[in-house]
C-alpha positions as CSV (number, residue, x, y, z in Angstrom):
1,X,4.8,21.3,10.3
2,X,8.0,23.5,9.5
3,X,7.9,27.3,10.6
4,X,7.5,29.4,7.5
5,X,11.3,31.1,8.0
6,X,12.9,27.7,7.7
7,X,15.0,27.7,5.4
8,X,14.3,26.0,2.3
9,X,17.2,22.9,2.5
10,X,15.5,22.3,6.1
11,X,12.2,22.0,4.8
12,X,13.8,19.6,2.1
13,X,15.5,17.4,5.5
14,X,12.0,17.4,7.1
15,X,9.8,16.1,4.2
16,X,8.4,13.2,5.0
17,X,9.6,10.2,3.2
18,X,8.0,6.8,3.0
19,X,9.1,3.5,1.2
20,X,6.6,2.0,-1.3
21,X,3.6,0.1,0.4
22,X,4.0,-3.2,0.1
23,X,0.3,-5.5,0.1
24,X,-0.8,-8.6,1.5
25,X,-1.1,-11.4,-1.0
26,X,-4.7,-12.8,0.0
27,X,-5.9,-8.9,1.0
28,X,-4.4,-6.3,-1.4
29,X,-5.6,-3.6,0.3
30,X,-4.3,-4.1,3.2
31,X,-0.7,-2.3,3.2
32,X,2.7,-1.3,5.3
33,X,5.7,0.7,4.6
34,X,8.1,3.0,6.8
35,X,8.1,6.5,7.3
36,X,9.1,9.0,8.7
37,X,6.2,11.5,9.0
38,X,6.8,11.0,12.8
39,X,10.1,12.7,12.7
40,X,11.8,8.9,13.0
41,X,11.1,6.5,10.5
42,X,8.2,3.7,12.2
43,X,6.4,1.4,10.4
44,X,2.6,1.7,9.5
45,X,-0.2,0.2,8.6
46,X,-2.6,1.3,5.3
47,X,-6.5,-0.1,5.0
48,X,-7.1,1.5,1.5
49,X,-10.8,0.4,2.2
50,X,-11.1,2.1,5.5
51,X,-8.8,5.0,4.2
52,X,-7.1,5.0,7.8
53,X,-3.3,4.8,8.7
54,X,-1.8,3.5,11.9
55,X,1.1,3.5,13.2
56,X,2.3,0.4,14.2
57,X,6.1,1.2,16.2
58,X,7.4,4.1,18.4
59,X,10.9,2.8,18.8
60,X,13.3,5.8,19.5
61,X,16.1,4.3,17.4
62,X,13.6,3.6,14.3
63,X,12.5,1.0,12.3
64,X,13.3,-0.3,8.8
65,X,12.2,-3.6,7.6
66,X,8.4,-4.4,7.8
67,X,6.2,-7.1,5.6
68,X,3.0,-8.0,5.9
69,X,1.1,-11.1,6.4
70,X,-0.4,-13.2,3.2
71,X,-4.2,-13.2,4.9
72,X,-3.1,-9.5,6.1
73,X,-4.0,-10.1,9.6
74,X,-0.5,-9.3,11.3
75,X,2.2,-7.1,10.6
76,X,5.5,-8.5,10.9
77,X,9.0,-5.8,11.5
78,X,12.7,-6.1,12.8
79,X,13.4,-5.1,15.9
80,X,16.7,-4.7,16.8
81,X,19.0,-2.8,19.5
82,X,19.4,0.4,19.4
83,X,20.2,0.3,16.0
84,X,22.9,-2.4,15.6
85,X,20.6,-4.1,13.0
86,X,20.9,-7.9,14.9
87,X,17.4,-8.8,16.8
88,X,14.6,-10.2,15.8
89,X,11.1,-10.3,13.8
90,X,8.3,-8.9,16.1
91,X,5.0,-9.5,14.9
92,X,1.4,-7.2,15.7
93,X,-1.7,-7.8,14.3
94,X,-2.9,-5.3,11.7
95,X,-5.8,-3.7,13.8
96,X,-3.2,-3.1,16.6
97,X,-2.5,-5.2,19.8
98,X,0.7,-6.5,21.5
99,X,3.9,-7.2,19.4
100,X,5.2,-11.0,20.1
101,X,8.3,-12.7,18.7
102,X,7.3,-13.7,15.0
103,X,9.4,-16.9,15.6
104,X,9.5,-18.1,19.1
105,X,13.0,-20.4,18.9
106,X,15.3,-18.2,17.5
107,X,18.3,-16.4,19.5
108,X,19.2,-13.1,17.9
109,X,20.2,-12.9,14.6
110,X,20.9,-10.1,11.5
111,X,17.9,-10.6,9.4
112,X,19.1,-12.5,5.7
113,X,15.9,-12.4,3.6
114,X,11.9,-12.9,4.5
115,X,9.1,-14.3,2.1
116,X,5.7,-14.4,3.9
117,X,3.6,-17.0,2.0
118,X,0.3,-18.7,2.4
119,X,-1.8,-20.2,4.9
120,X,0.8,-18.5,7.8
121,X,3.6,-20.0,6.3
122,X,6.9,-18.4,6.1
123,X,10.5,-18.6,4.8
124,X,13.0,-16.8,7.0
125,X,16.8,-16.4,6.6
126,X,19.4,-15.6,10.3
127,X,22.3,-14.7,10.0
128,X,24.7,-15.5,13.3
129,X,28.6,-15.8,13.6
130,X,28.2,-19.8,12.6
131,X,27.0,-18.9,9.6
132,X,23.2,-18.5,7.9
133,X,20.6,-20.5,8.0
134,X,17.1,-20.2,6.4
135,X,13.9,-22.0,7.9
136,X,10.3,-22.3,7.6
137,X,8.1,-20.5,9.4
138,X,5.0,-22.5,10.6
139,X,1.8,-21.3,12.1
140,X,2.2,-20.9,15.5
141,X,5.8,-19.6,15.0
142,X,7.6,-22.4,14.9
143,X,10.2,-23.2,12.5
144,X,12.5,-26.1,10.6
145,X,15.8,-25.3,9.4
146,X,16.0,-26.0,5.3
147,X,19.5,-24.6,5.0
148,X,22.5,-23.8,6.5
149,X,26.0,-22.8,5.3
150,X,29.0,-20.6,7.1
151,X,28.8,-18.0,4.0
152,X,26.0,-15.6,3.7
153,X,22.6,-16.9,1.9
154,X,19.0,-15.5,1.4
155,X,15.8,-16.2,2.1
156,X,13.8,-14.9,-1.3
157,X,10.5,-17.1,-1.9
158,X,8.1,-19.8,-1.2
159,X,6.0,-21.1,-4.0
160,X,2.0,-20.5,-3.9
161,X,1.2,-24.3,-3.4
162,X,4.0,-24.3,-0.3
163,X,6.1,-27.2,-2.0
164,X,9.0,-25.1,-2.8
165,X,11.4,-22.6,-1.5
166,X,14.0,-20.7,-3.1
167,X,17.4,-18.7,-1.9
168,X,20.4,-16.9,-2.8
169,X,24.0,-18.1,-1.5
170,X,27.4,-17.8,-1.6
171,X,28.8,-21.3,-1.1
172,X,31.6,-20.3,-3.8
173,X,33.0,-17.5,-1.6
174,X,32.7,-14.8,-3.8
175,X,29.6,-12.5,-3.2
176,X,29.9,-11.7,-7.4
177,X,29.3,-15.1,-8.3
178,X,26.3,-15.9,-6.8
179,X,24.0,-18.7,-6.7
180,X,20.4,-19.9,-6.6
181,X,19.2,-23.1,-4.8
182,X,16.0,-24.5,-5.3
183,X,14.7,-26.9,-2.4
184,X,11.4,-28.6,-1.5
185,X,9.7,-27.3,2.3
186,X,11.1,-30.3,4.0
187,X,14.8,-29.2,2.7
188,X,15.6,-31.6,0.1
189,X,17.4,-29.7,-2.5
190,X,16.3,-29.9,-6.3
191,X,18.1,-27.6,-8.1
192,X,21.1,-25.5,-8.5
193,X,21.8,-22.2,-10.8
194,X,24.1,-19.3,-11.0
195,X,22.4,-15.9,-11.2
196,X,20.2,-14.3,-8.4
197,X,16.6,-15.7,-7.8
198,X,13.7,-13.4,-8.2
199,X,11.0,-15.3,-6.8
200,X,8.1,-17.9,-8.2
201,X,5.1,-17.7,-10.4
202,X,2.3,-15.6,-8.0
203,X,-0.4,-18.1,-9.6
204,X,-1.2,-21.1,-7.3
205,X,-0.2,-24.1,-8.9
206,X,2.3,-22.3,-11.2
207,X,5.9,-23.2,-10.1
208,X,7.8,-21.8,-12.6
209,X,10.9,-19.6,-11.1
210,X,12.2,-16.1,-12.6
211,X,16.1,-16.1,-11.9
212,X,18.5,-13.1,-13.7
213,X,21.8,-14.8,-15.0
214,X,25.0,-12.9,-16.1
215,X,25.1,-12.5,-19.8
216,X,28.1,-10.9,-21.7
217,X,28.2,-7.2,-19.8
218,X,24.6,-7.8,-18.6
219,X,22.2,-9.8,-17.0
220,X,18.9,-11.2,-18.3
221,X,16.1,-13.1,-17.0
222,X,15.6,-16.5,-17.3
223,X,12.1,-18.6,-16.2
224,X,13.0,-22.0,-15.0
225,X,10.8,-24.9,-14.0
226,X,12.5,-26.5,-11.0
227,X,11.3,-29.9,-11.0
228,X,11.9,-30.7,-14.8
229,X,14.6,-28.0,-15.6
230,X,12.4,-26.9,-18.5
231,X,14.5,-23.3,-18.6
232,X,13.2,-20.2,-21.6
233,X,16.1,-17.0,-21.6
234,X,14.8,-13.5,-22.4
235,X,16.7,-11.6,-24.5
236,X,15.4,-8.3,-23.3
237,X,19.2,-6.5,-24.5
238,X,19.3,-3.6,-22.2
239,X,22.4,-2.4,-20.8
240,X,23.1,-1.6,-17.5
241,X,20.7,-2.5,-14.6
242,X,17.7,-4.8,-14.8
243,X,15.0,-5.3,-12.4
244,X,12.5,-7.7,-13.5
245,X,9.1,-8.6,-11.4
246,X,6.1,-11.2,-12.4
247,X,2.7,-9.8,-13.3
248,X,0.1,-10.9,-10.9
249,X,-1.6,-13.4,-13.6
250,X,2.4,-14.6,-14.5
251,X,1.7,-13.5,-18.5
252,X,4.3,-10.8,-18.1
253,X,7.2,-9.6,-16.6
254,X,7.4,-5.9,-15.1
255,X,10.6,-4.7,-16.5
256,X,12.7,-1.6,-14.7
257,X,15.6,-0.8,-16.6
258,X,18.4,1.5,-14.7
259,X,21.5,2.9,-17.0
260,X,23.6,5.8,-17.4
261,X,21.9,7.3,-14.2
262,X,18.2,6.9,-15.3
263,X,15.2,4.3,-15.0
264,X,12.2,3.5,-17.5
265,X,10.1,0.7,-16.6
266,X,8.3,-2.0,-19.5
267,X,5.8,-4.6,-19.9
268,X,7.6,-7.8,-21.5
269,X,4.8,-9.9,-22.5
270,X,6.1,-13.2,-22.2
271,X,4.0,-15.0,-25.0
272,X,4.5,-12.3,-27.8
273,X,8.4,-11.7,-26.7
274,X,7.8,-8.2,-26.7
275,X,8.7,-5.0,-24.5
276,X,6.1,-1.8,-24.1
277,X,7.8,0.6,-22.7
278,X,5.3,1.8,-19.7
279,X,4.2,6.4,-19.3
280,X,6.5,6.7,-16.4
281,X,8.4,10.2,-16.8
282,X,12.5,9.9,-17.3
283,X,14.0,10.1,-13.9
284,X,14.3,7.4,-11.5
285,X,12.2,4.8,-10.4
286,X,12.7,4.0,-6.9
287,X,10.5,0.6,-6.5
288,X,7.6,-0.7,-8.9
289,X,5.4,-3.5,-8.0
290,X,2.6,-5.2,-9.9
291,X,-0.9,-5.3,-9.0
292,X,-3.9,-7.9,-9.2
293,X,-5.7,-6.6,-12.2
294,X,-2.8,-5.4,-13.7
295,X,-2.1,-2.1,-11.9
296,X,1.5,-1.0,-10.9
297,X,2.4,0.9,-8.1
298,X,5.7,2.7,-8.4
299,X,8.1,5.5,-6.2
300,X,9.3,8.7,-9.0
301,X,11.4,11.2,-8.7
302,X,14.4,13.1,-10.3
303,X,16.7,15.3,-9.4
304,X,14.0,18.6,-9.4
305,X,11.3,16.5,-8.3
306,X,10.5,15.1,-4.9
307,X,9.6,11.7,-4.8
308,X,5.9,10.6,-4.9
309,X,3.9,7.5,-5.2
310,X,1.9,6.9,-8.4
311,X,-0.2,4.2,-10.6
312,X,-0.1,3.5,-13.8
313,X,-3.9,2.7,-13.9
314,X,-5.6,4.1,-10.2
315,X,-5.3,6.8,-8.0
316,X,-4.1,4.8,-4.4
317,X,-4.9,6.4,-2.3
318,X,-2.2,7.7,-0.5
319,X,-2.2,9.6,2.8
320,X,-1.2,13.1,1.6
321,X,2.1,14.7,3.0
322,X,3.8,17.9,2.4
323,X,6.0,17.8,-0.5
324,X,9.1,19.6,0.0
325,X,10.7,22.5,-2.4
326,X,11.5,21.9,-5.6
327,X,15.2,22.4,-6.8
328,X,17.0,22.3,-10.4
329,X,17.5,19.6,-12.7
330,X,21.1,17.8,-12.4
331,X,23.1,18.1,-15.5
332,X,25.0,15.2,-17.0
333,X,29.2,15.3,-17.8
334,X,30.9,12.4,-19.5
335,X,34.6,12.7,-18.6
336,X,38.0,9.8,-20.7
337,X,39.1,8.2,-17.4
338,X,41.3,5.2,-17.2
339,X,39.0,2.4,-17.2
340,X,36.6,4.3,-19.4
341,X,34.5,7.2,-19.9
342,X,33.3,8.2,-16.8
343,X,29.5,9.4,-15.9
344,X,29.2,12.2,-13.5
345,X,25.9,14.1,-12.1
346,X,26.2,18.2,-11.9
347,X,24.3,20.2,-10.0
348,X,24.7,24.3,-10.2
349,X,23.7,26.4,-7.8
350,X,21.1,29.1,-8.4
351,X,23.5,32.1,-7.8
352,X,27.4,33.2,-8.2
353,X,29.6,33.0,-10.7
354,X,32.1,30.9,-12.0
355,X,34.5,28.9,-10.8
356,X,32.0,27.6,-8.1
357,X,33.2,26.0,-4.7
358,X,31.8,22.4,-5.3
359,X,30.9,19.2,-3.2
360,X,32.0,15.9,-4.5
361,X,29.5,14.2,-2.9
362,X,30.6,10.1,-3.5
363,X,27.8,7.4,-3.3
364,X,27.7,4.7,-0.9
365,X,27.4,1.1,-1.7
366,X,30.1,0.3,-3.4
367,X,27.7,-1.5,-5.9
368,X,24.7,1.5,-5.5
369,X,25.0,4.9,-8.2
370,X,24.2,8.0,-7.9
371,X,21.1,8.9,-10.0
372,X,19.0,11.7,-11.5
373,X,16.7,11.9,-8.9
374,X,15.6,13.7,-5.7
375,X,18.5,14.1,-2.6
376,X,17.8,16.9,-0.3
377,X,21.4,17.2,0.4
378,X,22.2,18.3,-3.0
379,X,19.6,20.5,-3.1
380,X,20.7,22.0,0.3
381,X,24.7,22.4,-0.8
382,X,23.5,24.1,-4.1
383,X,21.1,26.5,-2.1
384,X,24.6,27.3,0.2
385,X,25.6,28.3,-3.2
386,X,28.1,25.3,-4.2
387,X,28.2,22.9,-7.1
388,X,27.8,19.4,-6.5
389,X,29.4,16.9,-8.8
390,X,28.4,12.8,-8.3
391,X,30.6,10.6,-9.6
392,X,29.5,6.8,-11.0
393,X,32.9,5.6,-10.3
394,X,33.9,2.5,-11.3
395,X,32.2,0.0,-9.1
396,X,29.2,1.7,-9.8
397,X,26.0,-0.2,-10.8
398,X,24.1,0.8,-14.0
399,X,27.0,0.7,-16.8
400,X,27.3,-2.9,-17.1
401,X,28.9,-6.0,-15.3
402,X,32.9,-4.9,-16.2
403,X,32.2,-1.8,-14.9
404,X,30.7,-2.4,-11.5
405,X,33.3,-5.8,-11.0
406,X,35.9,-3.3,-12.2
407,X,36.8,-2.0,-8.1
408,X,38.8,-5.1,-7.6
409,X,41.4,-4.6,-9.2
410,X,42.9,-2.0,-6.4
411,X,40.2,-1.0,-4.0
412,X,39.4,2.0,-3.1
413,X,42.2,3.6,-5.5
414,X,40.4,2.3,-9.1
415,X,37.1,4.6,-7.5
416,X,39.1,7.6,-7.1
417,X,40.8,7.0,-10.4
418,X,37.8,8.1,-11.9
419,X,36.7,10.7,-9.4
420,X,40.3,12.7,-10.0
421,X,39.9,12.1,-13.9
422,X,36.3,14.3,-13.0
423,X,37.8,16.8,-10.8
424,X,40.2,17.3,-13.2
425,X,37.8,18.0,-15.9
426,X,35.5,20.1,-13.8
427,X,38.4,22.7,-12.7
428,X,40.1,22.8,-16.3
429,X,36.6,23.4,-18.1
430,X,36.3,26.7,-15.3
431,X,33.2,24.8,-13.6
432,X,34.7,24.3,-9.8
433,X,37.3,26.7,-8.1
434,X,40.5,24.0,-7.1
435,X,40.9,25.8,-4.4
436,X,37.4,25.7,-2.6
437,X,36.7,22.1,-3.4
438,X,35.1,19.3,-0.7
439,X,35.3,15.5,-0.5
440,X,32.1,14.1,1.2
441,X,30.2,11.1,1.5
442,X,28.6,8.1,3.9
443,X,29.7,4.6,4.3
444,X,31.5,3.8,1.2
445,X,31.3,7.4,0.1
446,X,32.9,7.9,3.5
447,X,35.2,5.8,2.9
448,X,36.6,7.3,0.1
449,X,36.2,10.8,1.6
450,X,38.9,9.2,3.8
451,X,41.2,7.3,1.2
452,X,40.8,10.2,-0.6
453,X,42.2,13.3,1.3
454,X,45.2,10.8,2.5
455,X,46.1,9.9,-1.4
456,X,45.2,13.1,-3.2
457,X,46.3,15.8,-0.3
458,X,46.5,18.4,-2.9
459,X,43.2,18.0,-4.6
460,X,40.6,18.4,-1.8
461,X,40.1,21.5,0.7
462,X,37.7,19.9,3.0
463,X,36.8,16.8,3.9
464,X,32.7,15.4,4.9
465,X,32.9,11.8,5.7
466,X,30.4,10.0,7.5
467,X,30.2,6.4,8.5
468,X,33.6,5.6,7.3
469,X,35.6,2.8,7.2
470,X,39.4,4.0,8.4
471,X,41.5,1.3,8.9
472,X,40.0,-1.9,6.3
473,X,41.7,-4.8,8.8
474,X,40.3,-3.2,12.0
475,X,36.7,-2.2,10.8
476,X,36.7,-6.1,9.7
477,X,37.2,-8.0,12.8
478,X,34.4,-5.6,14.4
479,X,32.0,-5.9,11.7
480,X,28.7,-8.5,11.0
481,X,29.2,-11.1,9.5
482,X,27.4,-10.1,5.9
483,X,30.2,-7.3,5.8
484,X,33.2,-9.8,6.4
485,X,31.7,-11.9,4.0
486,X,32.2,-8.7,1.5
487,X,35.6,-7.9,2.3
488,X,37.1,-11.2,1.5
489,X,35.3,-11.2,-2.2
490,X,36.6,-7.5,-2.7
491,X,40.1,-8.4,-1.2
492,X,40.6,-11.7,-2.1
493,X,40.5,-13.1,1.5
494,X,40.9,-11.8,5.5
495,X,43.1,-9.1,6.8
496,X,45.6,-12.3,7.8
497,X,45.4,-14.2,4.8
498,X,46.6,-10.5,2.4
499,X,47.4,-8.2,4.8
500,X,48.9,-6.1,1.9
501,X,46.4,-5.8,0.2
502,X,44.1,-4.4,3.6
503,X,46.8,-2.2,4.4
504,X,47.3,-0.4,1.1
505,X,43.2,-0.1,0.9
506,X,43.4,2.0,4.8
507,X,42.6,5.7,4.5
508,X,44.7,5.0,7.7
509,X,48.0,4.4,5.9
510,X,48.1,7.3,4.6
511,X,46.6,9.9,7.2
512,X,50.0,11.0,7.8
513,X,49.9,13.0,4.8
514,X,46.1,14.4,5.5
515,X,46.5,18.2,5.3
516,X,42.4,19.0,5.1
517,X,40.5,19.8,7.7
518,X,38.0,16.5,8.2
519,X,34.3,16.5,9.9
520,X,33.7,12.4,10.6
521,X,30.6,11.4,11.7
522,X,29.7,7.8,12.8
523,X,27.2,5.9,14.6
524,X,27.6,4.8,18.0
525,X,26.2,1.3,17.3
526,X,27.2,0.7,13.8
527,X,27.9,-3.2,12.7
528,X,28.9,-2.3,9.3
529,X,31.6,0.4,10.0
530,X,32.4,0.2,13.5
531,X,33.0,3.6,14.8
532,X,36.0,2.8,17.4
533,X,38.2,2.7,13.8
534,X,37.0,5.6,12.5
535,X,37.6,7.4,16.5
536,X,41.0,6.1,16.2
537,X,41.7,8.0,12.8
538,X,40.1,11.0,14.0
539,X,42.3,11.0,17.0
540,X,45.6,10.4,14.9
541,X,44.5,13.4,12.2
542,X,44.1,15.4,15.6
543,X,47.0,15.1,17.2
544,X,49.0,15.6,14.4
545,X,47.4,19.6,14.6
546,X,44.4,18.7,11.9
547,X,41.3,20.4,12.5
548,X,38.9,17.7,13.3
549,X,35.3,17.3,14.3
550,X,34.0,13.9,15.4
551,X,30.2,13.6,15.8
552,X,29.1,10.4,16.9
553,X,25.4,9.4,16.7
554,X,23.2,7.4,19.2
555,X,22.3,5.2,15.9
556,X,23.5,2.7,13.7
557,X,24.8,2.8,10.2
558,X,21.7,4.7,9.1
559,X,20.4,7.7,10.7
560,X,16.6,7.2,11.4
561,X,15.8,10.7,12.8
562,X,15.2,13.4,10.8
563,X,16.3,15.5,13.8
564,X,19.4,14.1,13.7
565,X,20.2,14.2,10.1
566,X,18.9,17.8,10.2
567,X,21.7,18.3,12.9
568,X,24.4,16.7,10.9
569,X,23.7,18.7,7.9
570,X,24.1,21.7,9.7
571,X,27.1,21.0,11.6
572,X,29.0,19.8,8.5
573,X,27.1,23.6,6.4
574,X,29.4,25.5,10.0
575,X,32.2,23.2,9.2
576,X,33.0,23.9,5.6
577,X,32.4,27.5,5.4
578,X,34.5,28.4,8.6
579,X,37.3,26.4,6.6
580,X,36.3,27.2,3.1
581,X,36.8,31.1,4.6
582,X,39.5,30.0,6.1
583,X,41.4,28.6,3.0
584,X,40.4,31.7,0.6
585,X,42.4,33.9,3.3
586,X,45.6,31.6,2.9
587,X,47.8,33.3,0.4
């Protein structure tokens, strides 16, 4: 419970937020998903016959992943150390008892995919520094190795009848052009496609696969039959982002489409080769699922909503928590870049006038966007009485293939290409004040917080980054092994094979010409953006005279506790209005 003075972007941070339940195949009312009702997100354990909730861990550095058993007799989750994201799968039987190792002959490993199928068998992918493998899972918790290959794969299904699994690679090298291989459960391989693998047929005896394959700017589903190659493509013609899902009986697909910042979900009924577009309010759809009986459980919100969990056809259920303020709708601006017209999100604040001071608050990712739908930290700027303007840069999912693929050509520099072209509009139309303007974002957002403010001296007053990446060469040879495997697609190889290329990408290249004051924040036991690069910057920018604040986290990548985010926000609130003040003084 929150003290009735708090102020209204805390009681935003403290909300409780919860992923959507996922259900166990043979027991649909059995359920688990992470929250963070606890004030760090755990995972828990829903009995929508019972009505009761348990929690299931109390780890002080969080938990993230959890999946539940086909039977739903044991929950399974990741534990790793201290946030570093490399451990292993813990499992705990769903009416509590002691957690033991899901898989008993594994070392450590990051987690690469997890399909929990029938009669306790299982499909797991590992990730290690020799490469990935993905095995099955017997009862008992032992396991045979099906695949292995030195570049990053996926463990995404296991047919109903247990004949057949299915995962995602990158044997070509280049996480864009992926690829789906289709083998039998003692590892023989029976066939190959390009695309990314969705998963099997949920009816028993129905092996059919659904697989999305690139198509012009787009991509489209396609239902393959492994064994005989039989293969039908779905012209479903909807731009941007497309998330498809079987219905429970396998007659129809559950469509979520995602373009121009915005979702609306479908029924495509696969006999009549037709779409119904499904009474979900515009906004974004976070996650959808289908239901036996036809049901579909999805996450809503938009950007003056805060997100709730809903059915189509049945109230779940849900354990009720307190929903946090309402704020304003975000506004949309279309802005002539050079690769394009550029989307952008804008978000006024309640009070003051023209030009505002404004956050440019840059999505993560790089292939994520920013969407119309619920972010307490916009919210919280526009209460301190800034505009906040979110950028779908190129790179940026939901406008097509060309457009996210688009980053490659320079990266880092195409992004803020498009972010200037949107500045530049936004100051020249009288919306932001130039001279009270702030660069901010997380991980890739970070990142280009950093790039940013070393490029573009002149265009940014402040600068918010948190879990950056500094120096591209140095974060790389820290990094796991999924994230190297990234920055050779995007640069074309390792820091030694196009140094170049690393070099000119470094926020660290060009920190010498930083003049803005710059708040970094990074987690002490990150394994995607190392924080000793990202110390090392912040102690170059410092001794040249910079004002500089480095606040490193007991956490990984992500921050798990809503203390701690709460904590962040604040210190980065202190941090731009001393210098905001600071810079309106300067004559």
């Amino acid at each position: 419970m929150t003290a009735p003075d708090t102020p209204l972007w805390e009681q935003r941070f403290r909300a409780p937020r919860h992923t959507l339940p996922a259900w166990a195949k043979s027991s649909p009312e059995r359920c688990v998903f992470v929250s963070d009702r606890s004030g760090n997100a755990q995972v828990y354990c829903w009995d929508r016959t019972a009505g009761t909730l348990r929690q299931v861990t109390d780890r002080p550095s969080g938990a993230q992943h959890c999946a539940i058993e086909a039977s739903g007799e044991a929950v399974w989750w990741f534990a790793d150390t201290d946030g570093d994201e490399r451990g292993q799968w813990m499992r705990q039987p769903f009416l509590g008892g002691p957690d033991e190792p899901a898989v008993r002959d594994l070392e450590p490993y990051w987690p690469a995919g997890l399909a929990l199928g029938l009669r306790g068998h299982n499909l797991l992918g590992h990730t290690t520094e020799h490469g990935t493998d993905v095995s099955l899972v017997l009862p008992g918790g032992g396991s045979r190795r099906l695949y292995r290959h030195e570049e990053p794969a996926y463990a995404v299904d296991l047919s109903r009848d247990l004949t057949l699994a299915v995962i995602a690679h990158s044997e070509r090298g280049d996480l864009w052009e992926p690829g789906v291989r289709v083998l039998t459960t003692d590892g023989r391989a029976v066939a190959d496609l390009d695309g990314e693998a969705v998963g099997f047929s949920p009816v028993p005896g129905d092996n059919r696969l659904l697989v999305l394959q690139p198509r012009e700017d787009r991509w489209e589903p396609v239902v393959h039959e492994p064994l005989t190659g039989e293969r039908v493509s779905l012209d479903l013609e909807l731009p941007g982002e497309t998330s498809v899902e079987w219905s429970q009986d396998a007659t129809s697909l559950l469509v979520v489409h995602d373009h121009q910042a915005r979702s609306e979900a479908f029924s495509y009924d696969l006999a009549a080769r037709e779409l119904t577009r499904l009474k979900i309010p515009d906004g974004t759809i976070e996650h959808a699922r289908t239901r036996p009986g036809g049901d579909v459980w999805f996450q809503w919100s938009d950007s003056a909503h805060p997100p709730v969990f809903r059915a189509l056809d049945n109230d779940p259920r849900f354990p009720a928590t307190g929903l946090p303020p309402r704020t304003a709708l975000a506004g949309d601006m279309w802005v002539d870049g050079p690769g394009g017209r550029v989307h952008a999100l804008l978000s006024l604040p309640r009070t003051g006038t023209k030009p505002h001071p404004a956050v440019f608050l840059l999505h993560g990712g790089p292939d994520e966007h920013d969407r119309d739908a619920f972010d307490p930290e916009v919210a919280a700027w526009t209460d301190e009485g800034f505009a906040v303007v979110r950028v779908n840069y190129r790179g940026s999912t939901g406008y097509g293939r060309a457009w996210t693929e688009a980053l490659r050509r320079r990266v880092g520099h195409t992004e803020l290409e498009d972010i200037t072209a949107v500045r530049q509009c936004a100051v020249d139309h009288g919306i932001v004040d130039p001279a009270r303007l702030v660069l901010a974002g997380w991980s890739w957002g970070g990142y280009l917080t950093l790039l940013g403010l070393g490029t573009r001296p002149d265009d940014w007053t402040i600068g918010l980054a948190g879990a950056p990446v500094a120096d591209c060469a140095a974060a790389h040879q820290q990094a796991m092994d999924d994230i190297k495997a990234l920055d050779r697609s995007l640069f074309g190889g390792t820091p030694e094979e196009v140094p170049e290329i690393y070099r000119d990408a470094s926020p660290a290249t060009y920190a010498d010409a930083v003049r803005a004051p710059v708040f970094i924040c990074a987690g002490v036991n990150d394994a995607r953006c190392p924080i000793d690069q990202a110390r090392a910057y912040a102690d170059h920018l410092e001794a040249r005279g910079l004002s500089v604040e480095f606040h490193a986290v007991d956490a990984g990548h992500s921050m798990t506790a809503v203390e701690e985010r709460v904590t962040v926000f604040r210190r980065q609130v202190e941090f731009t209005r001393t210098h905001i003040n600071a810079a309106r003084r300067l004559p």
